[in-house]
N, C-alpha and C positions, 0 to 999 in steps of 0.2 A: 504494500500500500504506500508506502513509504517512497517507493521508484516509482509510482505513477504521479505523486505530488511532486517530485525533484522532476521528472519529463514533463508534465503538464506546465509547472512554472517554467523551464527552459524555452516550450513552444511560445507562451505568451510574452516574450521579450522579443524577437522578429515579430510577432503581428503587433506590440504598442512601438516597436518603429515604422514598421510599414503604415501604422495608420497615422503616427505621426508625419512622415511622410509626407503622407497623402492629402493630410490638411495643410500640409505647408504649400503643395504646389495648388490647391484649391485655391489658398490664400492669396499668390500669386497670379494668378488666372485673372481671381477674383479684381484684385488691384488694375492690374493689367486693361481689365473689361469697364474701369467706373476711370481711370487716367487716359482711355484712348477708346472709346463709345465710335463705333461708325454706324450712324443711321443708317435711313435707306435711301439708296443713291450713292452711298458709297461715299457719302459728305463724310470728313472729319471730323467731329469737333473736338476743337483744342481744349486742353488744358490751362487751367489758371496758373499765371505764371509768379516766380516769384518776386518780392522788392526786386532782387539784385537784378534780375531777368530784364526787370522794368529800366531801372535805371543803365543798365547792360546798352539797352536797345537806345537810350536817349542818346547817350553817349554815342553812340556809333552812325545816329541818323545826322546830331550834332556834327561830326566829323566828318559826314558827306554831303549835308546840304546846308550847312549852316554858311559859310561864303560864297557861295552865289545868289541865297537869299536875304542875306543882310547887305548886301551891296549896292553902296550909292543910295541910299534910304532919303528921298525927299518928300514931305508934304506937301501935297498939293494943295492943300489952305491955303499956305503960311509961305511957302517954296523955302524953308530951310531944312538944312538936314535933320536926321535925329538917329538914335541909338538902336538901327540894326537888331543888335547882337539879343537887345533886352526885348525888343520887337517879335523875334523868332522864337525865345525860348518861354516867352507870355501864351504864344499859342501851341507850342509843342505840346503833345500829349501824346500817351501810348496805351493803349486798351490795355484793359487786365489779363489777355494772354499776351501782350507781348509779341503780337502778327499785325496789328493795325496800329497807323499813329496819324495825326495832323500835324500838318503845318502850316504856316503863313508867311509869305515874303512881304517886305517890303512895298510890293505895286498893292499889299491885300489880296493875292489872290492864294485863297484857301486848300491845303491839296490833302490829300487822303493815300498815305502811305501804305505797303505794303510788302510783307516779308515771305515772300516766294523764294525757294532754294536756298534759303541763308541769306539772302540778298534784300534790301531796303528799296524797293521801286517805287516811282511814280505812280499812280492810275488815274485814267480819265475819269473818275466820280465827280458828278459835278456839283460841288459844297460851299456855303460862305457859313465861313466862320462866326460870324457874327448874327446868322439867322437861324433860326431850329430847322430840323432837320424831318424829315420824313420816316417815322419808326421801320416803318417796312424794311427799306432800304438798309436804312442804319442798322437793324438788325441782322439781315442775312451779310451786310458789309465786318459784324463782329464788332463794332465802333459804338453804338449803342450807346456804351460807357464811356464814351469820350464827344458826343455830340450833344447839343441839346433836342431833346424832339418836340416833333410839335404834336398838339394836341387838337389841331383843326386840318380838317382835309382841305385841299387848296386843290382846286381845279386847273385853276390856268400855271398849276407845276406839274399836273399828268404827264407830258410827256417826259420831262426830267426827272421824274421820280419813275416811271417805267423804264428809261434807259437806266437810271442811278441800279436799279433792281437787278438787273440783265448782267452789268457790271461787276457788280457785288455778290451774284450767282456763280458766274466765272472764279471769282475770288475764292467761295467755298467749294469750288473744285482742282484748285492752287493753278489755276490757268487766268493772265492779264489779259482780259480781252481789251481790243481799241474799241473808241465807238463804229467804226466803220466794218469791223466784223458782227455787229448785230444785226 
């Protein structure tokens, strides 16, 4: 009786690893499946990114578009210059995963950033910074948290919030479209 209690306790140390195991890689799966979600369509959705991520990404749009859009800054009011530098980084923003940002130069024209293959791009989203935004858009754009939206449908924006859409659709499938391939 005595050799069936010493075999029986030897068998149940391989089965509380293997089942240890086995919740570990469940665990993993499991993580795996709520940090990288593909709907249907095959859309990604990103993960929230972290501070460092954020500020990661400021810094490097900084480094790429911060002197062509600070340059030569004159008011057209006033026709004096003014401070560029504090001009660009007032509207820089970077969505909370860290793949969408705004910007604004100098002439005010508003742009909507994106990070396709590691890279920091242009896109044709057509935005002012200074007006709310169309939720639709701004939502399927990931930007959302970085625009204001608005809360009244505007008719005579129909067409620019349908292309903005088309746009921003391309975007959640990490493809730039131009306007002219819509």
């Amino acid at each position: 009786m005595a050799q069936k209690k010493k075999a029986a306790a030897k068998s149940k140390i391989p089965r509380k690893s293997f089942l240890m195991g086995l919740v570990g890689l469940v665990v993993v799966i499991a993580g795996l499946l709520v940090s990288y979600q593909v709907g249907k369509n095959s859309v990604a959705v990103p993960v929230l990114a972290s501070q460092i991520a954020i500020a990661s990404a400021k810094q490097t749009i900084t480094t790429d578009y911060l002197t062509a859009s600070a340059k030569d800054c004159i008011d057209p009011t006033t026709n004096q210059p003014y401070d560029g530098v504090a001009y660009f980084n007032q509207y820089l923003k970077v969505n909370a995963y860290a793949n969408r940002a705004t910007i604004r130069a100098c002439n005010s024209a508003g742009t909507l950033l994106a990070k396709l293959n590691g890279r920091w791009v242009q896109t044709e989203v057509n935005l002012n910074l200074s007006s709310r935004a169309n939720p639709v858009w701004a939502e399927a754009c990931e930007a959302s948290d970085i625009l204001t939206p608005d809360t009244v449908v505007r008719p005579e924006n129909s067409s620019i919030d349908a292309t903005n859409l088309k746009l921003c659709q391309g975007l959640q499938h990490n493809k730039l479209l131009r306007i002219q391939d819509l």
